[in-house]
Every structure is written in C-alpha cells, then in structure tokens.
PyMOL Python script that loads the backbone (N, CA, C, O; Angstrom):
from pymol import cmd

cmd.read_pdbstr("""\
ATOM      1  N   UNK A   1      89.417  11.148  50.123  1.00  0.00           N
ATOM      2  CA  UNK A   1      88.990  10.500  51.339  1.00  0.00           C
ATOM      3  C   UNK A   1      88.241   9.230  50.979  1.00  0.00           C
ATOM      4  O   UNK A   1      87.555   9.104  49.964  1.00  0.00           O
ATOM      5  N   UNK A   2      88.452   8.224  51.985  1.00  0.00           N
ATOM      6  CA  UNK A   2      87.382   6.293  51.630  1.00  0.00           C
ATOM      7  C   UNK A   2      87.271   6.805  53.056  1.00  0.00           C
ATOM      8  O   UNK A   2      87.692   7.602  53.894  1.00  0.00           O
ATOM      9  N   UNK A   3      86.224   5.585  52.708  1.00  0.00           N
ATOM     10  CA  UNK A   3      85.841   5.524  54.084  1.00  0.00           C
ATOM     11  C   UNK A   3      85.127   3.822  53.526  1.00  0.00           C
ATOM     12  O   UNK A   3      84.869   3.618  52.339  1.00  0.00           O
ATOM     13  N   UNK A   4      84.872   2.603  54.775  1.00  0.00           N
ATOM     14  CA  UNK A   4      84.640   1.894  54.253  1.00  0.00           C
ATOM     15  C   UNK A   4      83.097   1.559  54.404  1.00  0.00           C
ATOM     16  O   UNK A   4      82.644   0.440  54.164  1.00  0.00           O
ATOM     17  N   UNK A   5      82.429   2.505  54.773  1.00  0.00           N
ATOM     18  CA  UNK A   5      81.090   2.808  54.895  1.00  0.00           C
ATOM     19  C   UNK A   5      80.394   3.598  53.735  1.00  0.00           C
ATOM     20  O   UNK A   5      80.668   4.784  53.553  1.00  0.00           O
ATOM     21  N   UNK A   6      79.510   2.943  52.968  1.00  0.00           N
ATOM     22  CA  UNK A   6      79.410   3.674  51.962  1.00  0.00           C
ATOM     23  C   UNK A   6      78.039   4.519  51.820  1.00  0.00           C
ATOM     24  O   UNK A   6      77.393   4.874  50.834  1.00  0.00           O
ATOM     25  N   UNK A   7      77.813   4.740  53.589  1.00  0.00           N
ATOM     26  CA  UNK A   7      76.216   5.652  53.519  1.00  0.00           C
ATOM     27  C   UNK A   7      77.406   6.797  54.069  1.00  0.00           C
ATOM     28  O   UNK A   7      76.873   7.867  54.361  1.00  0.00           O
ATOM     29  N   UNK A   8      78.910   6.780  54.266  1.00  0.00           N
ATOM     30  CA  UNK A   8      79.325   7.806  55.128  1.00  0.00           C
ATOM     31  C   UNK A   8      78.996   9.430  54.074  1.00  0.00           C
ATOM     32  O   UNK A   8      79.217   9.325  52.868  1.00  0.00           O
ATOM     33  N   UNK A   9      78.673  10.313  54.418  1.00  0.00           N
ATOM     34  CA  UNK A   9      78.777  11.616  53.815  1.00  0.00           C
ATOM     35  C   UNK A   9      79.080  12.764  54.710  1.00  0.00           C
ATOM     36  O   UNK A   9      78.495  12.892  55.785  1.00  0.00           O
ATOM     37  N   UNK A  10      80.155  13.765  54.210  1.00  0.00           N
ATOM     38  CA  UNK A  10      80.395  15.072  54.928  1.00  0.00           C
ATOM     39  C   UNK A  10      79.709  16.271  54.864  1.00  0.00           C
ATOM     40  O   UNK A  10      78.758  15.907  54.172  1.00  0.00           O
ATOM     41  N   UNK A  11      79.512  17.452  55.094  1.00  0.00           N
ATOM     42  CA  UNK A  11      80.002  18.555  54.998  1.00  0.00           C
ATOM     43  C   UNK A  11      81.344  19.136  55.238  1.00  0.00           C
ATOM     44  O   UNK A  11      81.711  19.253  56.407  1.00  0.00           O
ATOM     45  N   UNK A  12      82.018  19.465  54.400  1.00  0.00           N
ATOM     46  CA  UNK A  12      83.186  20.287  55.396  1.00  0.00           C
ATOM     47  C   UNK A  12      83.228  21.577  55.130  1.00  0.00           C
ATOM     48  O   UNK A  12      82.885  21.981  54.019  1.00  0.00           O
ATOM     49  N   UNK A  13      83.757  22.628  56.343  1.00  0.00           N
ATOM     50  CA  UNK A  13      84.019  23.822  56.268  1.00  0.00           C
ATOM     51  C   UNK A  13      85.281  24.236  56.552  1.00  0.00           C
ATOM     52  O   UNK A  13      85.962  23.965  57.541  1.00  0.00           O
ATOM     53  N   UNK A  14      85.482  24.756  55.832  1.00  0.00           N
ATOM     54  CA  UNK A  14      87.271  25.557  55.447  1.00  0.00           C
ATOM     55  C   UNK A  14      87.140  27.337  55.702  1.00  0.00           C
ATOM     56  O   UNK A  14      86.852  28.155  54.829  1.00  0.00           O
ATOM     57  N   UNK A  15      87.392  27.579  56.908  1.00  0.00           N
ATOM     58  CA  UNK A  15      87.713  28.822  57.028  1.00  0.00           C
ATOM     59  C   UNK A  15      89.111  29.506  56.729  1.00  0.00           C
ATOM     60  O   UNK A  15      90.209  29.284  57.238  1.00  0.00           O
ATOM     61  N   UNK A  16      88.779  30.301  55.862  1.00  0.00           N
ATOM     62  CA  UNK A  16      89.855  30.968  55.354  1.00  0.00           C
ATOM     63  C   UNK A  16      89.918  32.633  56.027  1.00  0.00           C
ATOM     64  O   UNK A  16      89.000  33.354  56.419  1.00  0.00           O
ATOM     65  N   UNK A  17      91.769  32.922  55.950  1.00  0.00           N
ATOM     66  CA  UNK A  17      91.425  33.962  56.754  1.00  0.00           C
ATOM     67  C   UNK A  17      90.857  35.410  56.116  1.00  0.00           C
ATOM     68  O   UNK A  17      90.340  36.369  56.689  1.00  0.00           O
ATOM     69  N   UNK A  18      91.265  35.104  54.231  1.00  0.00           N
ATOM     70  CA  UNK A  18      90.753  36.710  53.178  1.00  0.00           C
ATOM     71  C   UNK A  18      89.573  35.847  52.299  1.00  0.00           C
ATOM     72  O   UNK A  18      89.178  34.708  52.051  1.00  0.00           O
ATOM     73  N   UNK A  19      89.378  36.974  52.083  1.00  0.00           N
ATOM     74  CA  UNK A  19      88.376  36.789  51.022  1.00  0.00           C
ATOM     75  C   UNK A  19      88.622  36.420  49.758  1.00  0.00           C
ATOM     76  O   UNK A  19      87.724  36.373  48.917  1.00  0.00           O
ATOM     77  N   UNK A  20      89.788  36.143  49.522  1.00  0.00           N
ATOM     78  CA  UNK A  20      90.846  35.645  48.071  1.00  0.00           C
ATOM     79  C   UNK A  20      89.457  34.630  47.641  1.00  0.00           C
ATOM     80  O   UNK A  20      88.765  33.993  48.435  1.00  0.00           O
ATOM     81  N   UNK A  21      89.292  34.708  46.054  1.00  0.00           N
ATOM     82  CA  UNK A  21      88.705  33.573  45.429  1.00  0.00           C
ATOM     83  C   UNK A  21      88.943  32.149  45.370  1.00  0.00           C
ATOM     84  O   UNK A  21      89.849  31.688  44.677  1.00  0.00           O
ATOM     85  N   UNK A  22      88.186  31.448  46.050  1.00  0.00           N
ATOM     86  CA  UNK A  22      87.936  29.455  45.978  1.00  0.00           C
ATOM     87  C   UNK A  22      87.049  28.933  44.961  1.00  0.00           C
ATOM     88  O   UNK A  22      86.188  29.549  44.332  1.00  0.00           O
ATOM     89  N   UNK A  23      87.393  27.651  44.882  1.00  0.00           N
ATOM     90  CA  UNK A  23      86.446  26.871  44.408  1.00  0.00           C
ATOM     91  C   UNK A  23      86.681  25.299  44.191  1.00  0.00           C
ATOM     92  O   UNK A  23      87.623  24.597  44.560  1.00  0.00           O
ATOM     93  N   UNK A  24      85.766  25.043  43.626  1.00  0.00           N
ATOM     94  CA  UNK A  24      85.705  23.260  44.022  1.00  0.00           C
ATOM     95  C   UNK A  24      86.132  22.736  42.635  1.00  0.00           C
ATOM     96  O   UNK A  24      85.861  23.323  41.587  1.00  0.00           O
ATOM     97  N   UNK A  25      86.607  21.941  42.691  1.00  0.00           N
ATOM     98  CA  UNK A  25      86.926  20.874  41.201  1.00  0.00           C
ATOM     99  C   UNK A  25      86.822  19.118  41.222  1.00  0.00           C
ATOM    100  O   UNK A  25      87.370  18.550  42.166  1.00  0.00           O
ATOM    101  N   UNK A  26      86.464  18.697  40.689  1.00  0.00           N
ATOM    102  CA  UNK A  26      85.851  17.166  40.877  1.00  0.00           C
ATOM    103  C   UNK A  26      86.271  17.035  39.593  1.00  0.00           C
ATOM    104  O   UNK A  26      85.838  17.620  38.601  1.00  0.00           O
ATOM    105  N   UNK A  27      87.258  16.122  39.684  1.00  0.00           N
ATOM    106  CA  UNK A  27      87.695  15.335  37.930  1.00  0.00           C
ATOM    107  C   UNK A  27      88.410  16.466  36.935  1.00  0.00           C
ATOM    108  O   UNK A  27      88.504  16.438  35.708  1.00  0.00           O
ATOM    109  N   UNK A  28      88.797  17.292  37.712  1.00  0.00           N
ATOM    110  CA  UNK A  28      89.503  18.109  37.226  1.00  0.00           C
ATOM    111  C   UNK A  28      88.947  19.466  36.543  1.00  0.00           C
ATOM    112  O   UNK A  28      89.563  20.296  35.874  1.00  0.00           O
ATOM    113  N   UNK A  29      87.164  19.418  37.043  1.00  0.00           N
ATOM    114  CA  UNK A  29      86.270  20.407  36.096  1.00  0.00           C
ATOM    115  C   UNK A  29      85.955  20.885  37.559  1.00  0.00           C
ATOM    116  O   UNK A  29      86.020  20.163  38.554  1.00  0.00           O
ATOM    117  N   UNK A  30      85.578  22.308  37.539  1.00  0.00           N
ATOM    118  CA  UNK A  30      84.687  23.350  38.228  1.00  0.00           C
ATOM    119  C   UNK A  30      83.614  23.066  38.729  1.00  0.00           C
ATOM    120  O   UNK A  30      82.867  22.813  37.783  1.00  0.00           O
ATOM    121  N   UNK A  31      82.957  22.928  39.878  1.00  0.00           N
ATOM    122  CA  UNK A  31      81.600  22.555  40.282  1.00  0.00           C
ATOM    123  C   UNK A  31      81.380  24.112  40.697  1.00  0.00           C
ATOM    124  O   UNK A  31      82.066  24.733  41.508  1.00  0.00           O
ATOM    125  N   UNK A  32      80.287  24.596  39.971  1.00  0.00           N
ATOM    126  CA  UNK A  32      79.959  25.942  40.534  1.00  0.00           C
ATOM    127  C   UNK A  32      78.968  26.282  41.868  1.00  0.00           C
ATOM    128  O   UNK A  32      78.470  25.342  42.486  1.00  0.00           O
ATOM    129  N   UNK A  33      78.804  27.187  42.129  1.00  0.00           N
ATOM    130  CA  UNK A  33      78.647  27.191  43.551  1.00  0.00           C
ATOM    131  C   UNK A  33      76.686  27.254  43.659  1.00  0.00           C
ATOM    132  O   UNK A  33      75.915  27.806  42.874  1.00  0.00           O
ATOM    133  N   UNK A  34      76.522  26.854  44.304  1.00  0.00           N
ATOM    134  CA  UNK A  34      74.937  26.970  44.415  1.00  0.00           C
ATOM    135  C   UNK A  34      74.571  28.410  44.282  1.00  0.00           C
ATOM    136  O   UNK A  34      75.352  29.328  44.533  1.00  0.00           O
ATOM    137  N   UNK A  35      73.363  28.557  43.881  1.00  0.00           N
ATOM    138  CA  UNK A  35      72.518  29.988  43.180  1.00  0.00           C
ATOM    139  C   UNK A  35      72.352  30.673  44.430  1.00  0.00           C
ATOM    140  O   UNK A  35      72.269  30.140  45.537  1.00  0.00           O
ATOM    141  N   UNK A  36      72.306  32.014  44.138  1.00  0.00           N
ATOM    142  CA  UNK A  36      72.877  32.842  45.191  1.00  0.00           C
ATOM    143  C   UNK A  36      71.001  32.819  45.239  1.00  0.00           C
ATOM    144  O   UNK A  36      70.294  32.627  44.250  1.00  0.00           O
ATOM    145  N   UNK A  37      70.360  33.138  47.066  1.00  0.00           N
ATOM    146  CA  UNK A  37      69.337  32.957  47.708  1.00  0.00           C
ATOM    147  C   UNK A  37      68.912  34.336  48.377  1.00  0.00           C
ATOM    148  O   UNK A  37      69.118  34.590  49.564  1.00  0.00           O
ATOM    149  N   UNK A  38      68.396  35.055  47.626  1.00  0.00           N
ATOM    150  CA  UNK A  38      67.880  36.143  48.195  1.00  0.00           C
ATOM    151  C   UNK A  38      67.437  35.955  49.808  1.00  0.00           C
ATOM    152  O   UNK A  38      68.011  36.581  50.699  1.00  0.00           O
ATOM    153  N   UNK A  39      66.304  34.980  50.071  1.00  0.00           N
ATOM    154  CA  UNK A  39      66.376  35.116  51.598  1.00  0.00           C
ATOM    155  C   UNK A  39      67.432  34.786  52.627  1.00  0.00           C
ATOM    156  O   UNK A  39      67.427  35.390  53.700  1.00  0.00           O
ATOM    157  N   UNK A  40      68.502  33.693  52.315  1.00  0.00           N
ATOM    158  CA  UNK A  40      69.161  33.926  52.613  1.00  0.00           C
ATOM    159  C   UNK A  40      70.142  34.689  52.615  1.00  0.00           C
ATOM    160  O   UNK A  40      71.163  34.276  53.164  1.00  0.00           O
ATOM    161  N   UNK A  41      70.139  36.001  52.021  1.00  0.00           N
ATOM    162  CA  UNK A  41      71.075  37.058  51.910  1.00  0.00           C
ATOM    163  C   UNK A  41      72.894  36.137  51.493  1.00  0.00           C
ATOM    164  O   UNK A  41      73.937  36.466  52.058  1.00  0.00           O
ATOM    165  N   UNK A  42      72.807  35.143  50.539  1.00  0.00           N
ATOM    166  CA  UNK A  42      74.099  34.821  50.168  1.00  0.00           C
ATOM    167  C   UNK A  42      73.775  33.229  49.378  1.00  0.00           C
ATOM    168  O   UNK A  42      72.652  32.862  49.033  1.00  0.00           O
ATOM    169  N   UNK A  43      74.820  32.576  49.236  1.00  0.00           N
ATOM    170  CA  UNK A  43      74.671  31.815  48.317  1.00  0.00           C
ATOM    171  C   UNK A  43      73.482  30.824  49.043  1.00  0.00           C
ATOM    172  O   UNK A  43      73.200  30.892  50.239  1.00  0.00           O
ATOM    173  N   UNK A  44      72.885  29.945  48.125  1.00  0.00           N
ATOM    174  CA  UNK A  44      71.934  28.550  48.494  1.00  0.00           C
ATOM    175  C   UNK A  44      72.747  27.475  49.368  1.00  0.00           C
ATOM    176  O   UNK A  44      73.805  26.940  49.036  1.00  0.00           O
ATOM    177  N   UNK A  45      71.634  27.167  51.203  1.00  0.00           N
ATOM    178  CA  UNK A  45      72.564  25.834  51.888  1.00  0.00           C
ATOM    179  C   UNK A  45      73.010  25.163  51.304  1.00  0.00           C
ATOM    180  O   UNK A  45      73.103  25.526  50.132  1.00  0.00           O
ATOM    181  N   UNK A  46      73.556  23.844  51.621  1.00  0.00           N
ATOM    182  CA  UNK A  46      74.217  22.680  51.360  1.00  0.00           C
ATOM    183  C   UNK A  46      72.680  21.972  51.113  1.00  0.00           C
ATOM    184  O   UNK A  46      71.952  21.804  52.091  1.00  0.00           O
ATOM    185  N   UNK A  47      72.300  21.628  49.952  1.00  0.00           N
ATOM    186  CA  UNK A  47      71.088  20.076  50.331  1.00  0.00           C
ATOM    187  C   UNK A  47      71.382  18.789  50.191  1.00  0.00           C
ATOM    188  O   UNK A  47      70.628  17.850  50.445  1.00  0.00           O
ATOM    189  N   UNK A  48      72.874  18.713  49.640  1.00  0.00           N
ATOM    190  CA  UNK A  48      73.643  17.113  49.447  1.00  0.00           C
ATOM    191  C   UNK A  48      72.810  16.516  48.399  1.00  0.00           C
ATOM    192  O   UNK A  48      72.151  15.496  48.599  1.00  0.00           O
ATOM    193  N   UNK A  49      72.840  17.276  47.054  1.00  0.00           N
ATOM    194  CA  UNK A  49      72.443  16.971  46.069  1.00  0.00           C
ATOM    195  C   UNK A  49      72.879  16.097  44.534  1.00  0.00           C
ATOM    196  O   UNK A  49      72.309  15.525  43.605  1.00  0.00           O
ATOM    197  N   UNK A  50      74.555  16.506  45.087  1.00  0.00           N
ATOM    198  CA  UNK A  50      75.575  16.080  44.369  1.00  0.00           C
ATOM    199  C   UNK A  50      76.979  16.358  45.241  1.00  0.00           C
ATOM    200  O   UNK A  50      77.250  17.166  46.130  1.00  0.00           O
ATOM    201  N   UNK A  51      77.884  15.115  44.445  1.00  0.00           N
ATOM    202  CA  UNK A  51      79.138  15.588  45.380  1.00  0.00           C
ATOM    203  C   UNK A  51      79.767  16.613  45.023  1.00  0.00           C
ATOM    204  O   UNK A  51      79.702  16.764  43.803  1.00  0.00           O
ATOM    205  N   UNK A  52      80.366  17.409  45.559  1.00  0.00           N
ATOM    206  CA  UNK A  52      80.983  18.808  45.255  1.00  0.00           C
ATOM    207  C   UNK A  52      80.139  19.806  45.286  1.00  0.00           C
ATOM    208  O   UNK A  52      80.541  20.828  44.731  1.00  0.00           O
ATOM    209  N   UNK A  53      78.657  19.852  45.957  1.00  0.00           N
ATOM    210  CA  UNK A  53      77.861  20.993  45.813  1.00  0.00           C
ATOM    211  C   UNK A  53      78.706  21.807  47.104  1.00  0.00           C
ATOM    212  O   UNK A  53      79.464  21.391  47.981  1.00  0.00           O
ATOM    213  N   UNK A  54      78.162  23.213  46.745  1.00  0.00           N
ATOM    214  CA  UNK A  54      79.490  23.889  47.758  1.00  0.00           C
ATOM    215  C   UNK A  54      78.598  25.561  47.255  1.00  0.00           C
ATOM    216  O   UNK A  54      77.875  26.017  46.369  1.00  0.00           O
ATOM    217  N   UNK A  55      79.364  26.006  48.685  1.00  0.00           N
ATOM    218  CA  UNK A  55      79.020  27.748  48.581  1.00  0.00           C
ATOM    219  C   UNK A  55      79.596  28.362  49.493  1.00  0.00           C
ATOM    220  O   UNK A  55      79.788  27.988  50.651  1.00  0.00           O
ATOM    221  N   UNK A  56      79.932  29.466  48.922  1.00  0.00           N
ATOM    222  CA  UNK A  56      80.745  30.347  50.028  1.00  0.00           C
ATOM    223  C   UNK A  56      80.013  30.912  51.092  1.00  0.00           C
ATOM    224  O   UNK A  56      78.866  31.241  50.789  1.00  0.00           O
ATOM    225  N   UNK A  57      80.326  31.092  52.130  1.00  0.00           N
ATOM    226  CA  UNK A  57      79.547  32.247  53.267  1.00  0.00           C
ATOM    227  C   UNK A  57      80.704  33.445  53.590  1.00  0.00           C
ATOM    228  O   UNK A  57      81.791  33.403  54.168  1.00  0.00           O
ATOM    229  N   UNK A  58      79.999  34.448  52.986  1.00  0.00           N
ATOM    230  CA  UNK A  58      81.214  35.878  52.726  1.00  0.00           C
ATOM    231  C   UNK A  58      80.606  36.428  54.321  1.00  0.00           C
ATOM    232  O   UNK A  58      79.722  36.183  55.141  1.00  0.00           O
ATOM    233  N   UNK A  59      81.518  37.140  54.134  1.00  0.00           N
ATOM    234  CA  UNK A  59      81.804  37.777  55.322  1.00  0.00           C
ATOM    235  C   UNK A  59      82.447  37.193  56.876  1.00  0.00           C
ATOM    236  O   UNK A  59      83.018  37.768  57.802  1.00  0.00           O
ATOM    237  N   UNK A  60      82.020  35.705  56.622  1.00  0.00           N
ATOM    238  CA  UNK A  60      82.436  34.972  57.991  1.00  0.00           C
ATOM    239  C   UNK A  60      83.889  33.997  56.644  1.00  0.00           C
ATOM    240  O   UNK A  60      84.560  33.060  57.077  1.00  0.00           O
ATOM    241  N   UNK A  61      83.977  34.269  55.846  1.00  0.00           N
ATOM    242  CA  UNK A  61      85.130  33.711  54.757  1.00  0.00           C
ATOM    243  C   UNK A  61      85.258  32.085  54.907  1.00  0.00           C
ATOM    244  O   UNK A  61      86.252  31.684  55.513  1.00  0.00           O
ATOM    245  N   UNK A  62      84.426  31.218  54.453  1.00  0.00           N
ATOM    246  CA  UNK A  62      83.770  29.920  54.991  1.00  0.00           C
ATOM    247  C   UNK A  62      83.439  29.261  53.674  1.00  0.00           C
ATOM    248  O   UNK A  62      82.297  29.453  53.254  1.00  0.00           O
ATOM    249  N   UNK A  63      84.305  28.469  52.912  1.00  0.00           N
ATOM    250  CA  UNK A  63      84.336  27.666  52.253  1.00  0.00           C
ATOM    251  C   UNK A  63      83.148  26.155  52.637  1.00  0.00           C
ATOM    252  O   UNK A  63      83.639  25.383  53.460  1.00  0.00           O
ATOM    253  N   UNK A  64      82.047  25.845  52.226  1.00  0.00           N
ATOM    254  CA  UNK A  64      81.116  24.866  52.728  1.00  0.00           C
ATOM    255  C   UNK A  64      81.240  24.043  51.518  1.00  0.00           C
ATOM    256  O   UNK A  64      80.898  24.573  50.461  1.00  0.00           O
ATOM    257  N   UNK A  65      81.774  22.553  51.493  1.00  0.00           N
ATOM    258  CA  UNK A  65      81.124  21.671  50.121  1.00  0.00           C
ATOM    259  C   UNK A  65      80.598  20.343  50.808  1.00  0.00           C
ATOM    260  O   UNK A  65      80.673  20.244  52.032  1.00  0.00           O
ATOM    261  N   UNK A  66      79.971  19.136  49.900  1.00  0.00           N
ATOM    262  CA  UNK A  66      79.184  17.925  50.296  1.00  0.00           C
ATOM    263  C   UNK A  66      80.194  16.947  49.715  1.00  0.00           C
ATOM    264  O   UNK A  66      80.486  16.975  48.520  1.00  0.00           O
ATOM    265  N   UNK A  67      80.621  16.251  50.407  1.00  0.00           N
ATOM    266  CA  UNK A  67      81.064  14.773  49.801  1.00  0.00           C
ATOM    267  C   UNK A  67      80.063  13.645  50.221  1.00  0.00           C
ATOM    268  O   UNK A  67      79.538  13.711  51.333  1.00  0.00           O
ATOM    269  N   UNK A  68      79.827  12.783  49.512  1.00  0.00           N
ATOM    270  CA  UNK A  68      78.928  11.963  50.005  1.00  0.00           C
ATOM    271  C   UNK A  68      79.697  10.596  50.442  1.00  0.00           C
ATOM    272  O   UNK A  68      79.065   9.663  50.937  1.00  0.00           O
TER     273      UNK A  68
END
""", "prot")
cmd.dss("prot")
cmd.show_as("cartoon", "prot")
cmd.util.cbc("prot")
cmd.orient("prot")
C-alpha cells in the first residue's frame, strides 16, 4: 500500500473464519506477535511501535497489525 501522505498510518483487521495459524512478514522475515498480556487475557494492543507490530485476538479469530 502508498499512500501520498506520509503521516498516513493503519490498523487493519482480518477476520478469519478458523483458528488455522497467521502471521506477519516484512522483507520476507517474521514479525512476531506482541507479548502475550495477562490483564488483558491475550496477546499485547496495537501501540504503533513499529511497522508490522500485530497480534492475534483468539476466540473472536482477528488478525490485528500497524502499518504506518
């Protein structure tokens, strides 16, 4: 994705319909998923820390990553 705005940044969410294993790749390497958050009972939000930060939300089967 361009965009010709270069403050533009996403979230996107990809609902999937199983629980089959995802994940993110940037340059052809693995971006692993943010540290799983006890209070939140599942992985760590989005804080748009880097591009490709990303985490699953199980049970609602919800692919979340950051492009900036």
């Amino acid at each position: 994705m361009e965009s010709q705005d270069s403050t533009t940044e996403m979230i996107v969410r990809i609902a999937y319909p199983s629980a089959e294993s995802r994940q993110i790749l940037k340059d052809g390497k693995r971006v692993d998923m943010n540290q799983w958050d006890e209070n939140e009972r599942g992985y760590g939000p989005i804080t748009r820390s880097f591009c490709g930060e990303n985490r699953y939300i199980g049970v609602k089967n919800i692919l979340e990553f950051y492009l900036p």
